[in-house]
N, C-alpha and C positions, 0 to 999 in steps of 0.2 A: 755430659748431657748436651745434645745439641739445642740451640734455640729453635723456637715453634717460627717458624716461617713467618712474613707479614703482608699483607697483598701491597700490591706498590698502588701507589696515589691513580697510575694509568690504572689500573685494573679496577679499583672504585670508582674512580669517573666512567669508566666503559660498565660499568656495574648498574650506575647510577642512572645513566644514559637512556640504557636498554630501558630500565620500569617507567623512564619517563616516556618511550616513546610507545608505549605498551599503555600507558596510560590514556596519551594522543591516541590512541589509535582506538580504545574504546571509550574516547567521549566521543568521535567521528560517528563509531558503530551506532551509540547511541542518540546522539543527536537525528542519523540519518533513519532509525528505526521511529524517533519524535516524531521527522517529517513524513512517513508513514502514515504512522496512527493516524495524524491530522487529515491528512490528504483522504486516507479512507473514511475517516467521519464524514467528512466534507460530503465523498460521494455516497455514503450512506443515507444522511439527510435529506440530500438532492432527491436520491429516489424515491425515501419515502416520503417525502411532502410535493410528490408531483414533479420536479422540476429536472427536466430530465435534460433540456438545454444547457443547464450548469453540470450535471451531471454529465455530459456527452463533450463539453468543456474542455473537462479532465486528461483528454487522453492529450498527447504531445503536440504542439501546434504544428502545423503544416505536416504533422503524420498520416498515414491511409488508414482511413476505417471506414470500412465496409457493410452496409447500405449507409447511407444517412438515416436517420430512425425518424418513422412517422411522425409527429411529434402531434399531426391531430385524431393517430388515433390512441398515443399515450395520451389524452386531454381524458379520457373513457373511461382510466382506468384511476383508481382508491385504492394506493397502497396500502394496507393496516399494519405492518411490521417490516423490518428490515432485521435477521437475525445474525451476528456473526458465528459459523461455526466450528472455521478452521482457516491460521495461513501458515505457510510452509515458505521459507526462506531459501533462497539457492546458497550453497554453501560458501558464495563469494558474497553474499549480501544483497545484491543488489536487483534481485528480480525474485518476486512475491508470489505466491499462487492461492487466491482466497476463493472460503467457499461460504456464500453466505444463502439463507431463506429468506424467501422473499413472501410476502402473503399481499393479495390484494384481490379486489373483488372489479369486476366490470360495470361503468357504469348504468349500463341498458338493462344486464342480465342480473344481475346483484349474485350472480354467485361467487363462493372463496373461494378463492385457489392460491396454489402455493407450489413454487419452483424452488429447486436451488439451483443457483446461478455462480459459476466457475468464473472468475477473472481473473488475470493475469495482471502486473503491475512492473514496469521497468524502473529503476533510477538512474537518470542523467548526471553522471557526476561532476560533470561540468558548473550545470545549471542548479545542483543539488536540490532536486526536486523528482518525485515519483509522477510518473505517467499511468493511466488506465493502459493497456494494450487492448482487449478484449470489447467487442463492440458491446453495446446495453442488453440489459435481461429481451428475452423476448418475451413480453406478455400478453397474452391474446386472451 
């Protein structure tokens, strides 16, 4: 009867290696999905308590984003919700695609309205930090 094979010490450390860096690699995933969440609260809040200059913040500094947004005549408008209600991850991770409701009323006219509003989000991996891409809700 032959003896059962045994893996050699190399084949456990390359064993051992791989789950640690499988490990690395999804605290990364997770920590960069953390800075995520945050980041979109962030601009969630912004929008709906008015402040649309922190919100407008968000996107990458010194990046183009097209118009600059009224900001007196986002002064008009009374967010009443910010709904999130879908994001989709690019299969590399690092570019987001959210679709959130927005409800708010005008301040002259009082009536409710409500869009959803598509935005796009990149991560700098450098900088390990999410960018807006997509300029503010239009709300008129």
């Amino acid at each position: 009867m032959k003896p059962t094979p045994r893996p050699s010490h190399a084949l456990i450390t390359l064993g051992l290696l791989m789950l640690l860096l499988a490990g690395c690699a999804g605290m990364q995933q997770r920590e960069s999905q953390d800075r995520f969440e945050a980041r979109l609260r962030a601009f969630e809040n912004a929008v709906r308590w008015g402040e649309f200059q922190l919100a407008n913040a968000l996107h990458r500094p010194g990046g183009t984003v097209s118009p600059e947004p009224d900001y007196d005549r986002l002064r008009e408008i009374r967010v009443t919700a910010v709904d999130l209600l879908g994001v989709q991850f690019s299969p590399a991770g690092d570019r987001a695609h959210v679709q959130s409701r927005i409800d708010y009323t005008h301040e002259y006219t009082q009536r409710v309205r409500s869009i959803v509003y598509e935005h796009d989000w990149e991560l700098d991996v450098d900088a390990k930090e999410w960018y807006l891409l997509s300029p503010l809700p239009e709300l008129d």
